[in-house]
C-alpha atoms as a printed R data frame, in Angstrom:
    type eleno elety resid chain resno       x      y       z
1   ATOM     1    CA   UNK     A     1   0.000  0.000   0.000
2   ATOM     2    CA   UNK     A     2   1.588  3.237  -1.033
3   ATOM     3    CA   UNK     A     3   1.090  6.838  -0.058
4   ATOM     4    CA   UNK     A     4  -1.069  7.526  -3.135
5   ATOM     5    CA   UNK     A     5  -3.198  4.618  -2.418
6   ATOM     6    CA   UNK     A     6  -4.081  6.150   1.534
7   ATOM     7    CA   UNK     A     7  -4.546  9.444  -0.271
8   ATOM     8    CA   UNK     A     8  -7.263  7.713  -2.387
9   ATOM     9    CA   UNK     A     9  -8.534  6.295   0.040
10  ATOM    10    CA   UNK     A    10  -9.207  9.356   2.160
11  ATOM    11    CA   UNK     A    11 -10.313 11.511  -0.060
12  ATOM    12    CA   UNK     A    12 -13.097  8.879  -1.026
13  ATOM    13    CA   UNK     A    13 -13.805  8.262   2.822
14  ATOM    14    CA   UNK     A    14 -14.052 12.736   2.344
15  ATOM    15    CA   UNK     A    15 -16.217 12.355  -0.843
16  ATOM    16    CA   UNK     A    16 -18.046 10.391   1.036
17  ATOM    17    CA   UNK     A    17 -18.837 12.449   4.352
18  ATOM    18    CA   UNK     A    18 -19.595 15.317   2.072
19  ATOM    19    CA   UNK     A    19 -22.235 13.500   0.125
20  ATOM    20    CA   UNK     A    20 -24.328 12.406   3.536
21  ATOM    21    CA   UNK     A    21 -23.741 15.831   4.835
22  ATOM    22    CA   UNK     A    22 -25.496 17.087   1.708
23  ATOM    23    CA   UNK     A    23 -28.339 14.218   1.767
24  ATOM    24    CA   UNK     A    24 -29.020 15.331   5.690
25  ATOM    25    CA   UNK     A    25 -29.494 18.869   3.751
26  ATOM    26    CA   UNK     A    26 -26.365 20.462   4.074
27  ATOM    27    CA   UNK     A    27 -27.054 21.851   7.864
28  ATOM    28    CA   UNK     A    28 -24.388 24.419   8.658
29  ATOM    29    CA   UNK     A    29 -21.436 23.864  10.798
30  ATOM    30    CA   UNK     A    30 -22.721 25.928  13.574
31  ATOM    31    CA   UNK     A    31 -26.041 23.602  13.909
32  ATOM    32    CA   UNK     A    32 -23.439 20.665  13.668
33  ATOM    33    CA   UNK     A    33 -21.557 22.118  16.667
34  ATOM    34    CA   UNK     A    34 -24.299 22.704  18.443
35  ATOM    35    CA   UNK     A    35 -26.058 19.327  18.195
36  ATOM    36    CA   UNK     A    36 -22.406 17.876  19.088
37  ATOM    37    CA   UNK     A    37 -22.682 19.348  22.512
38  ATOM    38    CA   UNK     A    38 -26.247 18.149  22.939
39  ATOM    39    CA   UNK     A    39 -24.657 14.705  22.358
40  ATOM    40    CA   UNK     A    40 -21.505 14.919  24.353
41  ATOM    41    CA   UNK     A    41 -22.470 13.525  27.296
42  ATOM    42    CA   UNK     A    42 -24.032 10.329  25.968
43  ATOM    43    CA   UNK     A    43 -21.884  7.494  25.160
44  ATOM    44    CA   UNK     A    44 -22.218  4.402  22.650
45  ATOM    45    CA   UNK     A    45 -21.993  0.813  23.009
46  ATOM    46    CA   UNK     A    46 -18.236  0.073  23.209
47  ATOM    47    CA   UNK     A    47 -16.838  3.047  25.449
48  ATOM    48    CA   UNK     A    48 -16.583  5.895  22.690
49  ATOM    49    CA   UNK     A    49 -17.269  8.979  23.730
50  ATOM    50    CA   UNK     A    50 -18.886 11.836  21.682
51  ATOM    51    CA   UNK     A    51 -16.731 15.034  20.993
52  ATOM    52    CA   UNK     A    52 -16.869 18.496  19.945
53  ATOM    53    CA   UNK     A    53 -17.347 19.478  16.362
54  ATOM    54    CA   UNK     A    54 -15.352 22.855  15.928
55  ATOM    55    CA   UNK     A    55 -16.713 24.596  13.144
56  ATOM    56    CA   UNK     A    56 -12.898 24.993  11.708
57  ATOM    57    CA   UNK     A    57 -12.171 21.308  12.209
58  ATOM    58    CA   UNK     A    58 -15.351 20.767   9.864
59  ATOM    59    CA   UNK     A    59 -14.581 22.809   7.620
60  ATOM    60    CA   UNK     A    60 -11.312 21.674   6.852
61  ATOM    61    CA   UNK     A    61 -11.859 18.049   7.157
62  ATOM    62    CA   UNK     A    62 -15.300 18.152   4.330
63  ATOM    63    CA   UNK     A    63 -12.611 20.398   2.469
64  ATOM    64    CA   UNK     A    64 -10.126 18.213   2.361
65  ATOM    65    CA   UNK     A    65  -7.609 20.406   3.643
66  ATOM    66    CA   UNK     A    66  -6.645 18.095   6.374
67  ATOM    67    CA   UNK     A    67  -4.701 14.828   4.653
68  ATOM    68    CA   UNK     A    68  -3.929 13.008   8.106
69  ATOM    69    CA   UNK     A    69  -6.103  9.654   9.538
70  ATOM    70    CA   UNK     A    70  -9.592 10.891  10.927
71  ATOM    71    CA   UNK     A    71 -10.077 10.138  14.937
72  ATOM    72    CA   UNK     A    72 -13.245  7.745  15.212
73  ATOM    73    CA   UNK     A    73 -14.824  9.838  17.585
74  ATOM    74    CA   UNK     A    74 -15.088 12.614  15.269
75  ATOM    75    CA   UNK     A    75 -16.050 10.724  12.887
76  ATOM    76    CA   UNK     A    76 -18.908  9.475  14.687
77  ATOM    77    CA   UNK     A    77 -19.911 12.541  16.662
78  ATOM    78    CA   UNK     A    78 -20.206 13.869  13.334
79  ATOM    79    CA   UNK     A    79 -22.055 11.382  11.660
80  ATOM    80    CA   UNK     A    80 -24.860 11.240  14.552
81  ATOM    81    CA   UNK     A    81 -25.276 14.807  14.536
82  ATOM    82    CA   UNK     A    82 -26.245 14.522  10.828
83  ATOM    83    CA   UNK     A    83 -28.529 12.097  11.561
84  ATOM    84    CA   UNK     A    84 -30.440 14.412  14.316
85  ATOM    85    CA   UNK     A    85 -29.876 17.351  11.444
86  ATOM    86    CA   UNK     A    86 -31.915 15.113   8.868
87  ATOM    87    CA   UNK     A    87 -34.415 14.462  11.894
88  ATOM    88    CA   UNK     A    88 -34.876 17.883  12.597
89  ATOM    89    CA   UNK     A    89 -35.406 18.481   8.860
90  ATOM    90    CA   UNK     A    90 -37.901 15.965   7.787
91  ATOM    91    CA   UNK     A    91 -35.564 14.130   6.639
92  ATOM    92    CA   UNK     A    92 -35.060 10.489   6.988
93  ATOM    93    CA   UNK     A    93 -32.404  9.815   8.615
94  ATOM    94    CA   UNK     A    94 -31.081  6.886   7.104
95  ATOM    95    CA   UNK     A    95 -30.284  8.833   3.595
96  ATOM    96    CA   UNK     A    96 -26.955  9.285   5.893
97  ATOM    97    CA   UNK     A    97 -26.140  5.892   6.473
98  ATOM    98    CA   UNK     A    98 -25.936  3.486   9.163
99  ATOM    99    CA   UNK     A    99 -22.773  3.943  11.515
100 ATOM   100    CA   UNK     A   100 -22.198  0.088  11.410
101 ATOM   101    CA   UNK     A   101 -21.792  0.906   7.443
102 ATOM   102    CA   UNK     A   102 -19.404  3.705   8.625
103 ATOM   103    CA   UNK     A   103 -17.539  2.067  10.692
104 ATOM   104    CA   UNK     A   104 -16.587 -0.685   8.505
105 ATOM   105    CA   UNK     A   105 -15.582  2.237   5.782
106 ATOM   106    CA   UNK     A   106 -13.622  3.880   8.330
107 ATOM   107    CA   UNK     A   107 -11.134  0.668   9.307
108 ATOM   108    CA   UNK     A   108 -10.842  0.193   5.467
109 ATOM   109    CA   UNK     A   109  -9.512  4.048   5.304
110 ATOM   110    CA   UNK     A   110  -7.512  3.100   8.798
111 ATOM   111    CA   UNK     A   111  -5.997 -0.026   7.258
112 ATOM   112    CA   UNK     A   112  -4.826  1.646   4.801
113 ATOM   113    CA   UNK     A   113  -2.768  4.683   6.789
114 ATOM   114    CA   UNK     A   114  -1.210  2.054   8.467
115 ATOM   115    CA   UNK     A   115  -0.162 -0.044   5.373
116 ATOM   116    CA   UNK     A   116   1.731  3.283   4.724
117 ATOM   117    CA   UNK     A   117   5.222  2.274   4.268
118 ATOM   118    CA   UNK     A   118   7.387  4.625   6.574
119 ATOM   119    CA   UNK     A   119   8.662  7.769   4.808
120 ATOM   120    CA   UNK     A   120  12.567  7.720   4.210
121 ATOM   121    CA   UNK     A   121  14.253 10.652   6.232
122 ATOM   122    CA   UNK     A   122  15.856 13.399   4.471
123 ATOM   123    CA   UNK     A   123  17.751 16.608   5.194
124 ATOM   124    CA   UNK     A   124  16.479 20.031   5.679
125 ATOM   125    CA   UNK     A   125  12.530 21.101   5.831
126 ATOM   126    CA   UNK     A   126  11.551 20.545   2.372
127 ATOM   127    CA   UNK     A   127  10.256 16.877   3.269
128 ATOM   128    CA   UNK     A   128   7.042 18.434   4.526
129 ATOM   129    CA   UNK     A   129   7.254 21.162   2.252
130 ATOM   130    CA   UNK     A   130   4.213 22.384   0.642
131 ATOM   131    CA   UNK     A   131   5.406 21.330  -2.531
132 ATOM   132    CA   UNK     A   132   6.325 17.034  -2.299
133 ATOM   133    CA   UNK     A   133   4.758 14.985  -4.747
134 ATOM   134    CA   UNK     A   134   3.267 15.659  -8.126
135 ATOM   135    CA   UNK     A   135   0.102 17.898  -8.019
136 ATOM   136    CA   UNK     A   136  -0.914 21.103  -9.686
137 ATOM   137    CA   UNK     A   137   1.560 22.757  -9.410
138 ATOM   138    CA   UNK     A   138   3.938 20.636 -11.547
139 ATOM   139    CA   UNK     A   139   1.435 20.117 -13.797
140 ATOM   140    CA   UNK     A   140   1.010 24.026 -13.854
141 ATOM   141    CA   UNK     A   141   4.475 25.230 -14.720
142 ATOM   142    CA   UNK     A   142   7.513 22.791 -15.074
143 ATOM   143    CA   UNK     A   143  10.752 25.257 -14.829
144 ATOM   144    CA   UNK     A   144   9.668 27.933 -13.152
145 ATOM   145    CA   UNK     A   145  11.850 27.537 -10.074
146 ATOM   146    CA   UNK     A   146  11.939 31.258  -8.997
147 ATOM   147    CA   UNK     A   147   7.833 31.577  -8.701
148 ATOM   148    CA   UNK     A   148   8.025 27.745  -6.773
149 ATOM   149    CA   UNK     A   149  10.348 28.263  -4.418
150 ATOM   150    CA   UNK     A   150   8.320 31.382  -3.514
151 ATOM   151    CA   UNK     A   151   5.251 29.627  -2.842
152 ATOM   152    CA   UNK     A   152   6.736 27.768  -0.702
153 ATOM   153    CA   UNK     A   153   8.438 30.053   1.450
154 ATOM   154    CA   UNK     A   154   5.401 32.432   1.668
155 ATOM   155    CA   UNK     A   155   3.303 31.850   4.802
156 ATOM   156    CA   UNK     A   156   0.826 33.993   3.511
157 ATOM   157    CA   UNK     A   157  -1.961 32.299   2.455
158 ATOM   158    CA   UNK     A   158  -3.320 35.155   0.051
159 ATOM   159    CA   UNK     A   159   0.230 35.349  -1.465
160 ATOM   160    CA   UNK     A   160   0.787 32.073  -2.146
161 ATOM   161    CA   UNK     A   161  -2.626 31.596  -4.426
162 ATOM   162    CA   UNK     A   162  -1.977 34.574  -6.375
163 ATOM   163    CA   UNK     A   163   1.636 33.034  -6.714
164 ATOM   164    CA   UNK     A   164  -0.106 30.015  -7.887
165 ATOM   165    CA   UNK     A   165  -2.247 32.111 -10.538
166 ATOM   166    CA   UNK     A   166   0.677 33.966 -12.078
167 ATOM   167    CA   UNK     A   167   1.728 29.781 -12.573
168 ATOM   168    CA   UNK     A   168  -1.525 29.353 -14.286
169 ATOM   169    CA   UNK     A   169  -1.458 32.388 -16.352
170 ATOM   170    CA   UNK     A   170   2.177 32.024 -17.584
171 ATOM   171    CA   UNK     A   171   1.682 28.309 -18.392
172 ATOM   172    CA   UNK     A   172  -1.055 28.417 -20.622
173 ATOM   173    CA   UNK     A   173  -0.531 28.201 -24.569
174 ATOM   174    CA   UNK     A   174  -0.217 31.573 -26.760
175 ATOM   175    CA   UNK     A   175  -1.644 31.922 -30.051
176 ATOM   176    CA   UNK     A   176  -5.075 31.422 -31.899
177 ATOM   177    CA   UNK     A   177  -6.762 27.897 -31.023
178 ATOM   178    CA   UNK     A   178 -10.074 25.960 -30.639
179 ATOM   179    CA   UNK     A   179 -12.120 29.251 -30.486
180 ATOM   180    CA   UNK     A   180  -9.390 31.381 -28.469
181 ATOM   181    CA   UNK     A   181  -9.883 34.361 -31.002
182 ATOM   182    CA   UNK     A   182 -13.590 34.667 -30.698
183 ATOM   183    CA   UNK     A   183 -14.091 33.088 -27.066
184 ATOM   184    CA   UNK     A   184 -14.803 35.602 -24.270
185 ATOM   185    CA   UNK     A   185 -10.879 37.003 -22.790
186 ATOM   186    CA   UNK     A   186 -11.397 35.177 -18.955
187 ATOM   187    CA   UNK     A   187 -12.358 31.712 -20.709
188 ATOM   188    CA   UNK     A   188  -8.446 30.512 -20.874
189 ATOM   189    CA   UNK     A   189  -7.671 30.923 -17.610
190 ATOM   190    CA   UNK     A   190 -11.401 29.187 -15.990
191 ATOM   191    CA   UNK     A   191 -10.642 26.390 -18.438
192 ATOM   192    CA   UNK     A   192  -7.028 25.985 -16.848
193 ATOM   193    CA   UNK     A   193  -8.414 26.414 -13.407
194 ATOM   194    CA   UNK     A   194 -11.025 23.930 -14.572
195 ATOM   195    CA   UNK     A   195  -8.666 21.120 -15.454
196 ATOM   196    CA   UNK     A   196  -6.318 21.347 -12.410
197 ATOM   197    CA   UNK     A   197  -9.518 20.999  -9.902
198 ATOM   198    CA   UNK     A   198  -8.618 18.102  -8.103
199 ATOM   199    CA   UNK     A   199 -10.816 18.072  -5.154
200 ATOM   200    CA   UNK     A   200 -14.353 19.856  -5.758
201 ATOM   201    CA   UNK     A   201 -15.946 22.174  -8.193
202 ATOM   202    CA   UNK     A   202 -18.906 23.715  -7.099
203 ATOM   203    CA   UNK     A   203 -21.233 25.794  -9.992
204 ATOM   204    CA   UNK     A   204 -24.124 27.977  -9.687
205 ATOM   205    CA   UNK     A   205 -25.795 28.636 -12.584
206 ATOM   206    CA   UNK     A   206 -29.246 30.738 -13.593
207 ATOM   207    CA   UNK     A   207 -29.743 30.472 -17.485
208 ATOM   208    CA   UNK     A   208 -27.832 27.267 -19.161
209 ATOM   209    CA   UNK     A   209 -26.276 23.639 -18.049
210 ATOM   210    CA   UNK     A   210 -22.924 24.112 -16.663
211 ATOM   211    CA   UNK     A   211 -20.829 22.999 -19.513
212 ATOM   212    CA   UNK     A   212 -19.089 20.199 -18.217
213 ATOM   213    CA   UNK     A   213 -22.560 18.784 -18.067
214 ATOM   214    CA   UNK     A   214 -23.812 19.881 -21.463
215 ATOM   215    CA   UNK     A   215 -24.413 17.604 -24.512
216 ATOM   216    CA   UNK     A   216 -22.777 18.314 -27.791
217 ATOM   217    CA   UNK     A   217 -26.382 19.272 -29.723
218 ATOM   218    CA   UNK     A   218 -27.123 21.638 -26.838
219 ATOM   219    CA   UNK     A   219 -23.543 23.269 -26.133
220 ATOM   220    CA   UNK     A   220 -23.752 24.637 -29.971
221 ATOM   221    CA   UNK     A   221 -27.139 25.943 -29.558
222 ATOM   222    CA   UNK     A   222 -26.864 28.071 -26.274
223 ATOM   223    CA   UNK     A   223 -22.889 28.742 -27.226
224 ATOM   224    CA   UNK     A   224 -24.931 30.208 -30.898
225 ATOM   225    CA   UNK     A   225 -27.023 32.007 -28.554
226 ATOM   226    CA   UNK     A   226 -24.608 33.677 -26.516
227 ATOM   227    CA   UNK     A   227 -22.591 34.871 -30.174
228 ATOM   228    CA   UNK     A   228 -24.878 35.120 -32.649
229 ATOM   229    CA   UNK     A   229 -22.467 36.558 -35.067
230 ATOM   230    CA   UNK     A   230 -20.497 33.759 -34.634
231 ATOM   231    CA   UNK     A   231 -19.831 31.716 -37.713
232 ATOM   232    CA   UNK     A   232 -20.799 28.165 -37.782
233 ATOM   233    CA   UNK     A   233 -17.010 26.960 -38.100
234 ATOM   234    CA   UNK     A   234 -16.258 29.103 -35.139
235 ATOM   235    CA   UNK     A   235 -19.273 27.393 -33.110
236 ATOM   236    CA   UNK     A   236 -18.307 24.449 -34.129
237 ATOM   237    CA   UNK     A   237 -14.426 25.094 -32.688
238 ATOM   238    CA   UNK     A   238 -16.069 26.568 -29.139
239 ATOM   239    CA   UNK     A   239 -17.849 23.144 -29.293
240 ATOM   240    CA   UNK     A   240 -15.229 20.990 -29.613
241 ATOM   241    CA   UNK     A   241 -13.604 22.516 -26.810
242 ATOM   242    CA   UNK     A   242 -16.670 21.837 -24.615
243 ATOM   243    CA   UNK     A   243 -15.957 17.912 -25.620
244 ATOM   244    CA   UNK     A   244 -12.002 18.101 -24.661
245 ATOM   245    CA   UNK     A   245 -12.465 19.992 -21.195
246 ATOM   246    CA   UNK     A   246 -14.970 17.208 -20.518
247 ATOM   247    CA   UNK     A   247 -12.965 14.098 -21.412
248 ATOM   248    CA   UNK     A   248 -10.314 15.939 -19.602
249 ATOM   249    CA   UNK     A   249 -12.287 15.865 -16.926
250 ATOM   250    CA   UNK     A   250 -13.008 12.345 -16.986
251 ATOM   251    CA   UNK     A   251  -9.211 11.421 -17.229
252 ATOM   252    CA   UNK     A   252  -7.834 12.930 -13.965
253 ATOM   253    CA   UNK     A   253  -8.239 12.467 -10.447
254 ATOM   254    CA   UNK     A   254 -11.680 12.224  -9.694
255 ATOM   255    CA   UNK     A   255 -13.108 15.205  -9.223
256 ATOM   256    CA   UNK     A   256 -16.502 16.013  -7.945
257 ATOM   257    CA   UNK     A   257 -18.645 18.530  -9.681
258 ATOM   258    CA   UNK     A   258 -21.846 20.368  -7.423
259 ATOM   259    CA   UNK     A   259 -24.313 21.866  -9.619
260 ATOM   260    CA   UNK     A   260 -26.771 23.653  -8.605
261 ATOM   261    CA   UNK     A   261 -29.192 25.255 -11.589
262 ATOM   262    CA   UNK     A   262 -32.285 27.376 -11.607
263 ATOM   263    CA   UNK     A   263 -35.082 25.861 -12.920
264 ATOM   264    CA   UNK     A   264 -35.822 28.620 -15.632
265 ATOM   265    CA   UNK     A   265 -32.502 27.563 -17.347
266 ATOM   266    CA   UNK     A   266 -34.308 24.361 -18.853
267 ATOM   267    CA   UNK     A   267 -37.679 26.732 -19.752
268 ATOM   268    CA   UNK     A   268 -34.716 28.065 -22.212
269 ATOM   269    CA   UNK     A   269 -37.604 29.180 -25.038
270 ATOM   270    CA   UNK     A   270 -34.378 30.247 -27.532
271 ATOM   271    CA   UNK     A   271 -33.390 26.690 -27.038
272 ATOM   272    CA   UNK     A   272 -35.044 24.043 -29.299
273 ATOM   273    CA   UNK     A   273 -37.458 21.412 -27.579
274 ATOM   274    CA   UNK     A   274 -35.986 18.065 -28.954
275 ATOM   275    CA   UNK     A   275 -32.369 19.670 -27.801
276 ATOM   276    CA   UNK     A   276 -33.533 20.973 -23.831
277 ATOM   277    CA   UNK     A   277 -35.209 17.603 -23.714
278 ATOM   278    CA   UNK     A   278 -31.819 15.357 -24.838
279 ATOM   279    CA   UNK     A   279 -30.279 17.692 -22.299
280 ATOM   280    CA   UNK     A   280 -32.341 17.063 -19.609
281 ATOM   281    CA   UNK     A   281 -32.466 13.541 -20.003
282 ATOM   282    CA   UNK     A   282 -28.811 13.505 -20.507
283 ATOM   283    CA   UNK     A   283 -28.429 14.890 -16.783
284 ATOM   284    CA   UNK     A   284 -31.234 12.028 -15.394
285 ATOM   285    CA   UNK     A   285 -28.143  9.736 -16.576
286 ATOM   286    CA   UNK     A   286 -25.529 11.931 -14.747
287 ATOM   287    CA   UNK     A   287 -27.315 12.437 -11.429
288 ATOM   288    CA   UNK     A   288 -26.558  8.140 -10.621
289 ATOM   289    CA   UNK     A   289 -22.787  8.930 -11.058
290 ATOM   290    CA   UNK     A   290 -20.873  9.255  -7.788
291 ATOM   291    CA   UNK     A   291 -19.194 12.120  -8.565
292 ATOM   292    CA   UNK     A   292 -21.955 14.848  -9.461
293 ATOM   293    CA   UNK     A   293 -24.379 16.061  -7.363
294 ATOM   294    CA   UNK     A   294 -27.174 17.842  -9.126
295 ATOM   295    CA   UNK     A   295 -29.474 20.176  -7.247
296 ATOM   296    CA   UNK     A   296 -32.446 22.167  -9.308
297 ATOM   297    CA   UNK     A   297 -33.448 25.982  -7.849
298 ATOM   298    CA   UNK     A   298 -37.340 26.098  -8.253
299 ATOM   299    CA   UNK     A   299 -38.745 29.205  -9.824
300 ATOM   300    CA   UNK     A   300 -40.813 29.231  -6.900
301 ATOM   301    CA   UNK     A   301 -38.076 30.402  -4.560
302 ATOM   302    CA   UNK     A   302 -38.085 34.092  -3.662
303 ATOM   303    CA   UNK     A   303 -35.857 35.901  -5.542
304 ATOM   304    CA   UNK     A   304 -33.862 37.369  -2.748
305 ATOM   305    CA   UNK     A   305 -32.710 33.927  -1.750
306 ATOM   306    CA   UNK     A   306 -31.391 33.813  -5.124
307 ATOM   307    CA   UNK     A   307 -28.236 35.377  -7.119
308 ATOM   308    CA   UNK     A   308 -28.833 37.120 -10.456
309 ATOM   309    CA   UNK     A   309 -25.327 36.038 -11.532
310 ATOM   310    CA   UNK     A   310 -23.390 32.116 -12.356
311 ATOM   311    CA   UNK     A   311 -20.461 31.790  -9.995
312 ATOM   312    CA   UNK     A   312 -17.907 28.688  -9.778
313 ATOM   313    CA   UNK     A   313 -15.915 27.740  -7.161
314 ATOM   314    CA   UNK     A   314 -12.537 25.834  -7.366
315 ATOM   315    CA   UNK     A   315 -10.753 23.830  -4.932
316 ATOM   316    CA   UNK     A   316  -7.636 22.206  -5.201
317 ATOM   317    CA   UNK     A   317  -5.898 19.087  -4.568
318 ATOM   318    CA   UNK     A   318  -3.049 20.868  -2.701
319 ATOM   319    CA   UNK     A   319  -4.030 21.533   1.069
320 ATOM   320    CA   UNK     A   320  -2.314 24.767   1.620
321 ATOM   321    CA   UNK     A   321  -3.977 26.066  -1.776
322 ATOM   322    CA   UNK     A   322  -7.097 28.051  -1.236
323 ATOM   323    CA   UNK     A   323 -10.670 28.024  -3.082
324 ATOM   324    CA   UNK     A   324 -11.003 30.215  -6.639
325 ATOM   325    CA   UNK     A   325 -14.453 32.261  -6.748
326 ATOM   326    CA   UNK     A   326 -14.751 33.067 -10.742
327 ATOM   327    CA   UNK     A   327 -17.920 35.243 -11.122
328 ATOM   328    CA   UNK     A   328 -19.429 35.223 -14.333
329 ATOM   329    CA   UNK     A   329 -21.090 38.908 -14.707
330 ATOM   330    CA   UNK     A   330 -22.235 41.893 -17.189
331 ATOM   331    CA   UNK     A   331 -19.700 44.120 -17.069
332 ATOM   332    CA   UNK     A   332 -16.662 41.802 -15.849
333 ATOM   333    CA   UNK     A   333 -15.847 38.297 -14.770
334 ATOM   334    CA   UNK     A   334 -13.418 38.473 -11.987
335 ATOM   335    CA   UNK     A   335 -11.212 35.747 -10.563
336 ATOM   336    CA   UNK     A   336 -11.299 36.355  -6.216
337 ATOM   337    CA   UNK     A   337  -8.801 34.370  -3.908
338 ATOM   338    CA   UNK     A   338  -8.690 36.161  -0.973
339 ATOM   339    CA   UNK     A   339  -9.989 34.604   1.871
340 ATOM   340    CA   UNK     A   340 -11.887 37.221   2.806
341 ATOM   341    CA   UNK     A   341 -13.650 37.277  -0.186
342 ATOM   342    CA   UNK     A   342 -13.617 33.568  -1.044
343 ATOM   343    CA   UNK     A   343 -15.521 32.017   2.636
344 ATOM   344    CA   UNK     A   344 -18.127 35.357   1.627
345 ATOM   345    CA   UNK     A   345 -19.145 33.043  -1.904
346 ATOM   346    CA   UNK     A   346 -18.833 29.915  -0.335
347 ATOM   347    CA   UNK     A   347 -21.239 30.343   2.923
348 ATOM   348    CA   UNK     A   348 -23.897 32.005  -0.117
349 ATOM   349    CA   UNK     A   349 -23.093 28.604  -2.279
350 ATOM   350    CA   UNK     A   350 -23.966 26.660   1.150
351 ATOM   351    CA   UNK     A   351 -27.010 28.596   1.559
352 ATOM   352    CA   UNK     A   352 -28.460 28.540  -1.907
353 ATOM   353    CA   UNK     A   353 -27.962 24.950  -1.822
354 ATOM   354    CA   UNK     A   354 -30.074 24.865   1.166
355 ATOM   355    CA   UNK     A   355 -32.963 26.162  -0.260
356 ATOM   356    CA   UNK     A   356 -32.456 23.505  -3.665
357 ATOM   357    CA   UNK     A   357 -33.951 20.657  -4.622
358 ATOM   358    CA   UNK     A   358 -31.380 17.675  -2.599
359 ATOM   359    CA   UNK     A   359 -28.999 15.542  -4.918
360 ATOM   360    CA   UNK     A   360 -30.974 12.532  -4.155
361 ATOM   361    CA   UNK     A   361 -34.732 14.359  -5.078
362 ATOM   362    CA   UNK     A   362 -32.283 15.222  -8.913
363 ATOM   363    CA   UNK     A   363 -33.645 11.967 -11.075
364 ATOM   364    CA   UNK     A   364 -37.176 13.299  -9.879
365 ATOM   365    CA   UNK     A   365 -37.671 17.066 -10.391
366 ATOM   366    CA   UNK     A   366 -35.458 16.550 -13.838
367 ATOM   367    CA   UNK     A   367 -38.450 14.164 -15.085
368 ATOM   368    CA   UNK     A   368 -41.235 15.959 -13.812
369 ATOM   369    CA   UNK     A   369 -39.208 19.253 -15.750
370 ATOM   370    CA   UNK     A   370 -38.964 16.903 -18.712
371 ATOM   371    CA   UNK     A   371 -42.868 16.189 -18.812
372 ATOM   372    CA   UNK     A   372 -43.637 19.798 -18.846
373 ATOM   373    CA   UNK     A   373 -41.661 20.856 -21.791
């Protein structure tokens, strides 16, 4: 059992806690804390004791920012307070699983930690240096040992993820190709942010299918519709790209996409029947694959629970990397890091999730859609 293989194995184990946090619908970290201490003094058969849930701890664990073996006790404080979350929220409790299931996929994550062979020592302080093993960065920029040794000196958080972006930026291909002349100026740089997302990326989206969810027939008709002097070879270019970033996609390390879309984008009148309805049906298909979660906005939701604008998030393989807010609007589509502004997009992703459809309700409100159109 290798390194790699643990790291696999965790980050399922992660996939995993996200997805029943999500089907106990998504309750925030501060209920989770606060049904933790309702539970703490109780104790289960076999002597373990419930703990605290730190909202921080959460956070970073669901996030994947922390790589090291989970503590049972965590694991299973956390687990029970989804359960009373799903309670409290009409929810059936066993959409999180049963902690017998748990436990069994907790010693198969713990076996493997300690099938870890021991790492050989070395000299100085790059062995647990932000930068061991292959990852985005290398696949990023190869060479560029001036910008890489200063992410990895900067303790700045901020600073090192714009480091990271100037990678990004100077590593990406010049010239005229697959629609680059007549695409819009930002898409380069979401499609390379796209492509090194190794953990999570989570979309929000109020008129069309994200695209690495569209089919081909429906891609050219909303990509016609957003340039309608486009010519048809240039659509046709835009298109294929569509195609590569999604087999790119699909040849990586898994990667989970969230989607959560309005309901008006499939009432798309510009968009022919026959196409919104292959589309639709296309995403029934999807919503069974482990690694999307689809969640539909109903048009009746108020509209200030809503955003008027798409926004993507991007998170990275790399722990000390932060998220990527890209914010598709009017005037400008900016590209936010800072923290600051980053956990500000992230708690409103949370919360419009909250008031969507759940991932497991997807297969359903997508057919009932589909019979209406």
């Amino acid at each position: 059992m290798t390194a790699a293989d643990y790291r696999s194995e965790l980050d399922a184990f992660i996939a995993e806690l996200n997805r029943a946090w999500r089907a106990a619908g998504g309750p925030s970290f501060a209920q989770l804390a606060s049904l933790a201490e309702q539970l703490h003094n109780q104790q289960r058969p076999g002597g373990v004791r419930f703990v605290s849930l730190p909202r921080s701890t959460t956070s970073e664990i669901l996030g994947g920012r922390r790589k090291h073996a989970l503590k049972w006790p965590w694991v299973l404080t956390f687990l029970s307070a989804l359960q009373e979350a799903a309670r409290q929220g009409g929810i059936n409790a066993a959409e999180v699983g049963s902690i017998e299931e748990w436990k069994r996929k907790y010693e198969a994550v713990l076996a493997a930690h300690h099938a870890q062979p021991r790492p050989a020592q070395a000299d100085g302080p790059r062995q647990h240096g932000m930068l061991s093993g292959v990852g985005v960065i290398d696949r990023a920029l190869a060479g560029e040992t001036s910008i890489v040794a200063a992410l990895e000196n900067d303790s700045d958080a901020d600073a090192q993820l714009e480091l990271f972006l100037m990678m990004v930026l100077r590593s990406m291909p010049k010239g005229r190709h697959s629609g680059r002349d007549i695409a819009p100026e930002w898409l380069e740089q979401y499609v390379a942010l796209e492509s090194l997302a190794g953990d999570v990326i989570r979309a929000y989206q109020t008129a069309v299918v994200p695209a690495l969810l569209q089919t081909e027939a429906y891609a050219r008709a909303v990509t016609a519709q957003r340039l309608p002097d486009a010519t048809p070879d240039e659509i046709a270019r835009l298109v294929r790209r569509v195609a590569q970033r999604q087999s790119l996609r699909g040849q990586q390390r898994p990667c989970r996409l969230w989607a959560v879309i309005e309901e008006a984008a499939f009432r798309n009148r510009q968009v022919d029947t026959g196409i919104m309805r292959a589309q639709i049906e296309h995403l029934i298909i999807l919503a069974d694959q482990a690694d999307v979660a689809l969640q539909i906005m109903p048009t009746s939701i108020p509209s200030n629970l809503t955003r008027s604008e798409p926004m993507t998030i991007f998170r990275f393989p790399e722990p000390f990397l932060g998220d990527v807010v890209f914010l598709d609007q009017p005037d400008h589509a900016p590209f936010l890091f800072k923290r600051k502004d980053t956990d500000l997009y992230k708690q409103l992703f949370v919360s419009l999730s909250r008031v969507a459809s759940r991932p497991s309700d997807a297969k359903q409100v997508l057919t009932t859609i589909l019979g209406e159109i």
